[in-house]
Residue, then its C-alpha position, 0 to 999 in steps of 0.5 A: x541227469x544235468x551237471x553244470x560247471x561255473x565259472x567263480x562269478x556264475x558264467x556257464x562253463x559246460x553242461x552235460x546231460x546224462x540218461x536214457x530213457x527211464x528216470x534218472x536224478x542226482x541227488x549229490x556230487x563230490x569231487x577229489x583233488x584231481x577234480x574227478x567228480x562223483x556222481x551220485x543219484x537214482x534210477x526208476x526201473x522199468x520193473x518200477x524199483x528205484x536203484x541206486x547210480x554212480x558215475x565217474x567223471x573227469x573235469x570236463x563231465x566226460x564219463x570215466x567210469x559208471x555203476x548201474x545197480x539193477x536190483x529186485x529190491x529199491x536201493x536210493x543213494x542220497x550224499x556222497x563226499x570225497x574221504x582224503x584219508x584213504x583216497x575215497x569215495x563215500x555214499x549213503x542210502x538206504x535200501x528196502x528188503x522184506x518190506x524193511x528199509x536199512x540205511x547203509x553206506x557204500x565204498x568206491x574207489x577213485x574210478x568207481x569201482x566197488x569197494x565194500x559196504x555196510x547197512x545198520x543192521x541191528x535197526x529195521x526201518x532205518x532212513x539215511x541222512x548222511x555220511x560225514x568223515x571224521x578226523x581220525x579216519x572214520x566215517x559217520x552215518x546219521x539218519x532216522x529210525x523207527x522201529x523201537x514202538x509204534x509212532x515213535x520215530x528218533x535217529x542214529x549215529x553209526x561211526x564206521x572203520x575205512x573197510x565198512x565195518x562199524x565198530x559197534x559205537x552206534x549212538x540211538x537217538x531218544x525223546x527223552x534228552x533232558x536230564x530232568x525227567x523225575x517230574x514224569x513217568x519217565x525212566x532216569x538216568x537215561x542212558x543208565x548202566x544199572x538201575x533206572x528209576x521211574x516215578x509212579x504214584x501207584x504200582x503200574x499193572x503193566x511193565x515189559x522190557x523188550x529187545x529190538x529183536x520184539x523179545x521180552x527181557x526178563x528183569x528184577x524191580x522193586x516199588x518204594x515211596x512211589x519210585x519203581x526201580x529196575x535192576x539193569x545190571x544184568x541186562x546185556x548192553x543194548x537199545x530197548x524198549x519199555x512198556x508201561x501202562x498203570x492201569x486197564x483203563x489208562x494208555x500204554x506208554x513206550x519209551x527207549x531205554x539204552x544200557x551202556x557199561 
């Protein structure tokens, strides 16, 4: 690991090295008004997982304090960035447990100690990209996911509170962004809050509403003037998935569906 400090018209002011013998890289720094720096990066255990590594320093790169995270399962940190709110450090990465991958932040405080965490649990497979703070205190964390269906890769937003704990406004990413969706067999109004409508020429032979735990939701629709409508309006609010297909010859089609109130 190499820190270099500049001076405002690029001359070097001091190098420092940092490691041992295993592999070790930063991915980001972030410095807080005293101009302590945090370190953020990854390590390749000899076991051959990666964990995550934070470290401390003072202005002058000397090392105040260092996080070494030995785990039997692969944890990277990718950003971190200093939250003046309440005098932090914040970082993101993402870990692997069970062959799923979650992306999660981690607190610290200004000597880089431990504070809490939290990963976006209700989506396996997630990717981190990073976290941001917010004007009102909290903190976001962005990333990629993709766990709805097969192939189908779209991102996320989840806004935590300081102590780590999400506040349950998490923000999932769909294709289908654009309101003028009666052209295709896809669902609209998208996200709905009761019922959504689908334009068929035919009645599909196919239709299945499915939770992201895999779980099939059992629903009300009606077929009329080639619209298929399902009721949602009983439907907890959530991230689902929805499985078309028309007929035994033609391809099966999922799309994200998100129920708000």
């Amino acid at each position: 690991m190499l820190l270099v400090k500049y001076s405002s018209v690029g001359d070097t002011i001091w190098s420092k090295y940092y490691g041992g013998i295993e592999d070790e890289w930063i991915t980001d720094i972030a410095h807080d008004y005293d101009q302590r720096i945090c370190i953020v990066g990854n390590k390749t255990q000899l076991e051959g997982n990666t964990r995550s590594l934070v470290k401390i320093s003072n202005s002058d790169g000397l090392i105040i304090n260092s996080n070494d995270f030995f785990s039997n399962n692969k944890n990277m940190v990718n950003s971190v960035f200093y939250s003046e709110t309440d005098s932090s450090f914040i970082s993101a990465g993402e870990f692997t447990n069970d062959e799923v991958t979650r992306a999660c932040i981690y607190k610290w405080d200004l000597s880089g100690n431990y504070i809490c965490n939290s990963a976006v649990n209700p989506i396996g497979n997630s990717h981190v990209g990073e976290a941001i703070p917010t004007n009102d205190g909290h903190f976001l964390l962005t990333g990629t996911y993709n766990n709805i269906a097969p192939g189908i890769t779209s991102f996320f937003l989840s806004k935590f509170k300081s102590n780590c704990n999400s506040n349950s406004n998490l923000t999932i990413g769909i294709e289908e962004t654009n309101s003028n969706y009666e052209s295709s067999n896809t669902p609209f109004p998208n996200p709905t809050s009761g019922t959504f409508n689908i334009n068929f020429s035919i009645e599909p032979e196919l239709i299945e509403l499915i939770d992201l735990t895999g779980k099939t939701i059992p629903f009300s629709r009606s077929y009329h003037a080639e619209i298929l409508s399902i009721d949602a309006g009983s439907i907890a609010p959530g991230m689902y998935v929805l499985k078309l297909r028309t007929n035994q010859n033609s391809p099966t089609t999922h799309h994200s569906i998100i129920i708000s109130r």
